[in-house]
C-alpha positions in Angstrom: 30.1 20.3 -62.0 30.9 17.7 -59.5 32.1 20.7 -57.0 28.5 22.1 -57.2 26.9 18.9 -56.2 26.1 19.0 -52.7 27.2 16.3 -50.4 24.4 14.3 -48.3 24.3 14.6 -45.1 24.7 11.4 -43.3 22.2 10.1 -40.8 23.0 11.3 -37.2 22.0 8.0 -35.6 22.3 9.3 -31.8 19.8 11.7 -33.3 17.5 9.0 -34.6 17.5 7.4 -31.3 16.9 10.5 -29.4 13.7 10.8 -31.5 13.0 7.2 -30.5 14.1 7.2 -27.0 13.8 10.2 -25.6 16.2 11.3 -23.1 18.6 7.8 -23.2 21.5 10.4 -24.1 21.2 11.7 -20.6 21.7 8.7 -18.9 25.1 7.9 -17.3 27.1 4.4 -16.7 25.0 2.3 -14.2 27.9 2.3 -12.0 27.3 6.6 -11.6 23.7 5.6 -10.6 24.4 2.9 -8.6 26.4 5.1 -5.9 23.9 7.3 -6.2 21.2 4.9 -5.0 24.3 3.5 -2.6 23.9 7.1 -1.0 20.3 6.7 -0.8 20.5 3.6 0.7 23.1 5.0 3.4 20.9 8.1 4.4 17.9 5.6 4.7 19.9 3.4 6.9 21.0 6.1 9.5 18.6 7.7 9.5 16.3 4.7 10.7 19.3 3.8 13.3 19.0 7.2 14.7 15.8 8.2 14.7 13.6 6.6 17.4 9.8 5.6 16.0 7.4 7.6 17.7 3.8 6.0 19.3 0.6 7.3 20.0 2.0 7.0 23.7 4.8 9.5 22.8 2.5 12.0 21.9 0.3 14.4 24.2 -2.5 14.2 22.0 -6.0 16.7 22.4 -8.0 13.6 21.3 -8.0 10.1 23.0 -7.5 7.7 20.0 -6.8 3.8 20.2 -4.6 1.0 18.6 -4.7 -2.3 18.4 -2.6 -4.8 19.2 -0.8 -8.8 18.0 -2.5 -11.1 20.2 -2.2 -14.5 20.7 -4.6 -17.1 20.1 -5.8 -17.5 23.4 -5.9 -14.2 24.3 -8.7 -13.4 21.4 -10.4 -16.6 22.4 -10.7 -15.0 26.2 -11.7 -12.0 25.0 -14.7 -13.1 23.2 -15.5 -15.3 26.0 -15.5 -12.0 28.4 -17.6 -10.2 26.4 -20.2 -12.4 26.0 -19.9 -13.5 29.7 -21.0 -9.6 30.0 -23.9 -9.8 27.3 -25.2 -13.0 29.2 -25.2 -11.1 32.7 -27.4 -8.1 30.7 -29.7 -10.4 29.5 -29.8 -12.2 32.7 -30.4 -8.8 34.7 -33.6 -8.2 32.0 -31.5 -4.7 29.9 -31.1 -7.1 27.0 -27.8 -6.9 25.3 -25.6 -4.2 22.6 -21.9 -4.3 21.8 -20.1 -0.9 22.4 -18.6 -0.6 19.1 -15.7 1.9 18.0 -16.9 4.2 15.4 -15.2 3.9 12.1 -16.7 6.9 10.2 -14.7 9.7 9.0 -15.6 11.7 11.8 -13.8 9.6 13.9 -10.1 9.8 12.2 -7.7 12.1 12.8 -4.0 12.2 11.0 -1.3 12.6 13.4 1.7 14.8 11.5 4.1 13.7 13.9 3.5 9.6 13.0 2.2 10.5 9.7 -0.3 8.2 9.5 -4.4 8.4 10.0 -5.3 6.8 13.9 -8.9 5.9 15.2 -10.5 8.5 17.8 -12.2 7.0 20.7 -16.1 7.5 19.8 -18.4 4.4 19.7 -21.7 3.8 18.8 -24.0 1.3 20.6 -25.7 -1.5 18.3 -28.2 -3.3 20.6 -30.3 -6.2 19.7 -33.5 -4.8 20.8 -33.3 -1.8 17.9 -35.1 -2.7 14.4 -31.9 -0.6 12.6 -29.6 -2.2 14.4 -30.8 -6.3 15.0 -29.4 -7.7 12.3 -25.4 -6.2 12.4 -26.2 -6.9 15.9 -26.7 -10.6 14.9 -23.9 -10.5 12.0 -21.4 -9.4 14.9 -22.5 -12.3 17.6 -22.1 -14.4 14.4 -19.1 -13.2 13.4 -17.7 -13.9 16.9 -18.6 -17.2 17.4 -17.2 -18.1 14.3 -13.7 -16.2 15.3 -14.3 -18.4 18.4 -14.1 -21.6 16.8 -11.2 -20.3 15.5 -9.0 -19.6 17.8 -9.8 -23.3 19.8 -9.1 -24.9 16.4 -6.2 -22.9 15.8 -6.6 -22.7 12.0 -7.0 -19.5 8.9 -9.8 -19.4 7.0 -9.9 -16.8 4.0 -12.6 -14.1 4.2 -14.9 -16.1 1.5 -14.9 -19.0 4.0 -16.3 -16.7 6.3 -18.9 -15.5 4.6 -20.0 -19.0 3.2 -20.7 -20.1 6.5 -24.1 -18.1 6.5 -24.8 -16.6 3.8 -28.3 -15.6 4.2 -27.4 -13.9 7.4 -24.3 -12.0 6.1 -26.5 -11.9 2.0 -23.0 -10.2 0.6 -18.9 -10.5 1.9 -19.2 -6.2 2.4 -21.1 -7.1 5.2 -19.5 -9.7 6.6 -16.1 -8.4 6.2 -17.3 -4.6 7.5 -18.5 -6.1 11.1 -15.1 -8.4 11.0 -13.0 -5.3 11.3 -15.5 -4.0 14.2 -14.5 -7.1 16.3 -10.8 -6.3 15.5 -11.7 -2.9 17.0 -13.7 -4.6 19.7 -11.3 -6.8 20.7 -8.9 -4.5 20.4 -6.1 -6.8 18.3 -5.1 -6.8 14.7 -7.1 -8.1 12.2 -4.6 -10.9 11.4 -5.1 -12.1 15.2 -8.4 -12.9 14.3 -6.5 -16.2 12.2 -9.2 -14.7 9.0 -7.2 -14.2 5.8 -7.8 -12.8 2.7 -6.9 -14.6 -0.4 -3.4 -13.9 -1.8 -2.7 -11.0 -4.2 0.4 -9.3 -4.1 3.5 -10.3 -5.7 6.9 -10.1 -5.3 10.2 -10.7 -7.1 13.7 -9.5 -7.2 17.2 -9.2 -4.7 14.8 -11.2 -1.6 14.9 -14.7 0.4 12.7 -15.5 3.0 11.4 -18.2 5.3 7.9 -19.1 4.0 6.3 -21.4 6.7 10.2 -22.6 6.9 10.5 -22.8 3.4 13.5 -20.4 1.9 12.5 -18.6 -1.0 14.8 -17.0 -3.2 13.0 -14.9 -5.2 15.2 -14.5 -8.1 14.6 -17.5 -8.9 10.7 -17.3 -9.3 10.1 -16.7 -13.0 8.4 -13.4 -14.1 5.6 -14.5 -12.3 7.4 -13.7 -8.5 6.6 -15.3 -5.4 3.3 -14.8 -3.7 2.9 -12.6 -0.9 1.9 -14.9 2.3 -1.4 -14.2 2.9 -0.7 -14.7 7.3 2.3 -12.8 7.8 3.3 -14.1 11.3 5.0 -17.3 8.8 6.9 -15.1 7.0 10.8 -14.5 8.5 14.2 -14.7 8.0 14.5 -11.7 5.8 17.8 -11.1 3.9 18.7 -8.7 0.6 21.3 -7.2 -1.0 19.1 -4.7 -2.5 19.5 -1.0 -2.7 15.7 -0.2 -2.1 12.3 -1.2 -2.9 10.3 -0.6 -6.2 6.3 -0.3 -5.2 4.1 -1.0 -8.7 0.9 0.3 -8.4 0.4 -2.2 -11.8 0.2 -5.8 -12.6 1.0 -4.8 -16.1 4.4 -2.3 -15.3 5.5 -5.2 -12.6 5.3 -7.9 -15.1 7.8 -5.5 -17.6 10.1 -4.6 -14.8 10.1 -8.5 -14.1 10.7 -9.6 -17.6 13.3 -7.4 -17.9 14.9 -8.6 -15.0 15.2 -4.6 -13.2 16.4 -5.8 -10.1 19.5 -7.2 -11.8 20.8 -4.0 -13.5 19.6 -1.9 -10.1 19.7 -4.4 -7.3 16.3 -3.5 -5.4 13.0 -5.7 -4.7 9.4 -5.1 -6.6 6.5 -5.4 -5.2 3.2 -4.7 -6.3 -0.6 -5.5 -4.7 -2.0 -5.6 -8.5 -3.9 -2.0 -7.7 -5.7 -1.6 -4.4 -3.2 -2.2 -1.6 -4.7 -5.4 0.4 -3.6 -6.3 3.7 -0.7 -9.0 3.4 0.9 -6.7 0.8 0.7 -3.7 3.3 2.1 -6.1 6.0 4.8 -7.1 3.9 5.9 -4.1 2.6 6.1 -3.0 6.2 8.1 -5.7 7.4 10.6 -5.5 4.3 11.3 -1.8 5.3 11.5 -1.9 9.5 13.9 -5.2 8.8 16.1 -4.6 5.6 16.0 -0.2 6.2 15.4 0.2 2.9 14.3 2.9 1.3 10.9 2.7 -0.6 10.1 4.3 -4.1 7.0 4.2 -5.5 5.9 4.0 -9.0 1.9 4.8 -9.7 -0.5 6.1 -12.5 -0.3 10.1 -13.0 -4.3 10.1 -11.8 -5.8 11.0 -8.2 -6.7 7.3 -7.8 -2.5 6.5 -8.0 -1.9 8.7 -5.2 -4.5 7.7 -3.0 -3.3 4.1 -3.4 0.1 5.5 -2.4 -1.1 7.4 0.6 -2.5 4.2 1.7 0.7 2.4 1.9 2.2 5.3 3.8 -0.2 6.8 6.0 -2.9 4.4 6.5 -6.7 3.7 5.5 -9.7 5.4 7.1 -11.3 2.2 6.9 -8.7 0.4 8.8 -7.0 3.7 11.1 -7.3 1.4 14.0 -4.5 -0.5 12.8 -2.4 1.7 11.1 0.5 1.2 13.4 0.7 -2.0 11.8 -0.2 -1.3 8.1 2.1 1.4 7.2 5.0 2.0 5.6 7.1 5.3 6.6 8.7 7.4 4.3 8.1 6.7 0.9 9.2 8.4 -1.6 6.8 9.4 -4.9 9.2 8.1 -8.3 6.8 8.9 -11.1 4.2 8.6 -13.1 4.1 12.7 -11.6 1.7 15.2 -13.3 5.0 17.5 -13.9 6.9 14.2 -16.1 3.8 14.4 -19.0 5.6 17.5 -20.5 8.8 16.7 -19.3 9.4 13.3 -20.5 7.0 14.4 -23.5 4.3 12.5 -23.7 2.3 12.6 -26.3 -1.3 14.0 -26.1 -2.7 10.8 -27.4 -1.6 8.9 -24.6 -3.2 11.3 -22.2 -6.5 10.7 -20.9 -8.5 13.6 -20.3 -10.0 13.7 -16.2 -13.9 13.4 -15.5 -15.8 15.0 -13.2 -15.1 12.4 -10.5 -11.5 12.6 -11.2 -11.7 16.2 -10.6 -13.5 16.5 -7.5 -11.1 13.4 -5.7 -8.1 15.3 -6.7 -9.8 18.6 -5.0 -10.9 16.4 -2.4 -7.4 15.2 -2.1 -5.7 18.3 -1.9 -7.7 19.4 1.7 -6.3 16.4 3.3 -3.6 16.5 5.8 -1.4 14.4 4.8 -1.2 15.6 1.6 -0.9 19.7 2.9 2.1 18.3 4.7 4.5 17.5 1.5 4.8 20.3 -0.8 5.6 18.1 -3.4 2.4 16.6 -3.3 0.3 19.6 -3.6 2.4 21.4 -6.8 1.6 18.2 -8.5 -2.1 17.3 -7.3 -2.9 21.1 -7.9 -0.7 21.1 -11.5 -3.0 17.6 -12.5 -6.7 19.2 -11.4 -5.4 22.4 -13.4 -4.0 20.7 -16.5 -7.4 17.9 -16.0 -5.2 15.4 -17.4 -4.0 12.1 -16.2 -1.9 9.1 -17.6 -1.0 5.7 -16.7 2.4 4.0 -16.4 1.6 2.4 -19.7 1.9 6.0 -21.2 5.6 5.0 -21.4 5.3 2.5 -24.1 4.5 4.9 -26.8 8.6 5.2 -26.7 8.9 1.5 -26.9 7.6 -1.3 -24.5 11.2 -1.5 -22.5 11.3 2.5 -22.1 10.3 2.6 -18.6 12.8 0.1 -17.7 15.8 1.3 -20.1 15.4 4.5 -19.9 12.3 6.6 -18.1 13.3 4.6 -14.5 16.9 4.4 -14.5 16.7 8.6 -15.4 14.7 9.0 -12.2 17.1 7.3 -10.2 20.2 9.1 -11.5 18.1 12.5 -11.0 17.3 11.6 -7.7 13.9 12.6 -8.9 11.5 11.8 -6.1 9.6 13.4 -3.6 
């Protein structure tokens, strides 16, 4: 009787958490991923020591295009005096006055493959005073400059709100104000940040860095979850030194705070940084300066949506709204970690946690996939052309349906080992 009783089967618990944790059994010692991000790190390295970083001047280009440039303080402040020392002469020889202003329409940008990045072309547009369409920008910009003027004499920063507070029924909303500020960056031909205008601080950052803040050392594993600040004026930001083995980009507040909780950068030495969504300046700056200094390599982590690849393409090849200074802005050669459209079935994610495109969505990811800089990395087109086919997209948070640590214990350190970027 007691031979015909069948014997239960015990629980397989690696197959409990498999269901659980999907994929965890793949994973390898941390020390079989570490030399595999070491190897990274050493392929990154030489090749930034060997290659030599091409410039507009390099190139024999069919179109004129133009850059801007760091200038000092009294540089910009001579500048603005020359030009309106030439406006004064026109309206002393009775033609009035209008600023020559580059054009920073669509029309006028062109992506270079070579620099991979998107540069200004050199068409302008005249905005005289004596013009009904044009006499207020025209005012806004003689404004503006004045106000840039005082300045550069007074040697302080003001943020871009201070800016616009300082006449506000002229400017009536900061898009203005902050549209004709980056036409007298073109104008004058320097960087934005010349200008000693700021915008208010944004970015974060935390993990294997210490810098010199204004002469301040900041070690920033020591800076809570929280992270440091980026520095909003980058020219007070130095001394640069890591141990890391690249740099984590978040797209997301929310997947920086986990990776910061759960102190990532320990277990994989590397740096995370994230602009909390739309890149802003002083994070693009940063990033910049982290990469040419510490020849890191740069992995990106965004949402699986048209919008998270944009965001990432800004970072690497520049803005159309700021091309003129894209020399400056952007980061070369990052590489795309995840969220990817391909990762939804393979790391399978359920349906619930997919979001279904719109219409919008759609037609940006179309959109997307006839730019240049896209064409140019296969990579990027199977998966753009896989999400707009599938019409579903997913954030990073997707990942927590597996538990709220499964990007950092398991979906992440996976990536890494699969060298699974593009």
């Amino acid at each position: 009787m007691d031979d015909k009783k069948k014997k239960r089967r015990r629980p397989d618990p690696s197959s409990d958490e498999e269901t659980r944790l999907p994929f965890k059994n793949r994973l390898k010692p941390d020390s079989v991923i570490l030399e595999s991000l070491r190897d990274l790190l050493n392929t990154s390295s030489s090749s930034a020591s060997t290659s030599k970083t091409l410039t507009l001047a390099d190139l024999a280009l069919a179109s004129t295009c133009r850059e801007v440039n760091e200038l000092s303080l009294p540089s910009v402040e001579s500048a603005i005096e020359s030009l309106i020392l030439k406006i004064a002469r026109s309206i002393l020889d009775g033609h009035g006055f209008s600023f020559d202003v580059p054009s920073r329409s669509a029309a006028n940008q062109l992506y270079v493959p070579e620099l991979d990045r998107i540069v200004l072309k050199d068409k302008t547009s005249l905005r005289p005073y004596a013009n009904i369409s044009t006499v207020r920008k025209s005012t806004i910009t003689t404004r503006i400059l004045q106000l840039i003027h005082q300045l550069c004499a007074k040697s302080i920063h003001v943020t871009k709100r201070d800016l616009f507070y300082t006449d506000v029924k002229l400017f009536q909303d900061q898009t203005q104000s902050d549209s004709v500020l980056d036409d007298v960056s073109c104008m004058l031909g320097c960087t934005r940040s010349s200008l000693n205008v700021i915008a208010a601080e944004k970015g974060v950052v935390v993990g294997r860095l210490i810098f010199s803040d204004n002469g301040d050392m900041i070690d920033c594993t020591k800076m809570g979850m929280g992270g440091k600040a980026i520095p909003p004026n980058i020219d007070r930001v130095g001394d640069m030194q890591s141990d890391a083995l690249f740099i984590l980009l978040v797209e997301k507040d929310a997947a920086y705070i986990r990776l910061a909780e759960d102190r990532f950068y320990n277990r994989f030495p590397c740096i995370i940084v994230t602009a909390k969504g739309q890149p802003d300046v002083a994070t693009r700056l940063f990033l910049r300066k982290m990469k040419m200094e510490l020849k890191l390599p740069v992995l990106a982590l965004v949402d699986s949506d048209p919008y998270g690849l944009k965001i990432l393409s800004v970072y690497g090849c520049g803005s159309k709204n700021m091309s003129y200074d894209s020399a400056n802005l952007t980061t070369p050669d990052i590489k795309w970690l995840g969220i990817r459209p391909s990762d939804l079935d393979k790391y399978k994610i359920p349906e619930q946690c997919r979001l279904p495109m719109t219409e919008q969505d759609i037609k940006t990811g179309k959109d997307m996939l006839e730019e240049d800089f896209v064409k140019k990395n296969p990579g990027w087109v199977e998966e753009l052309t896989l999400m707009v086919k599938t019409k579903q997209k997913a954030e990073i948070q997707a990942l927590s349906t597996f538990g709220f640590q499964y990007l950092s214990e398991v979906y992440l350190p996976l990536k890494l080992q699969q060298r699974d970027w593009l």
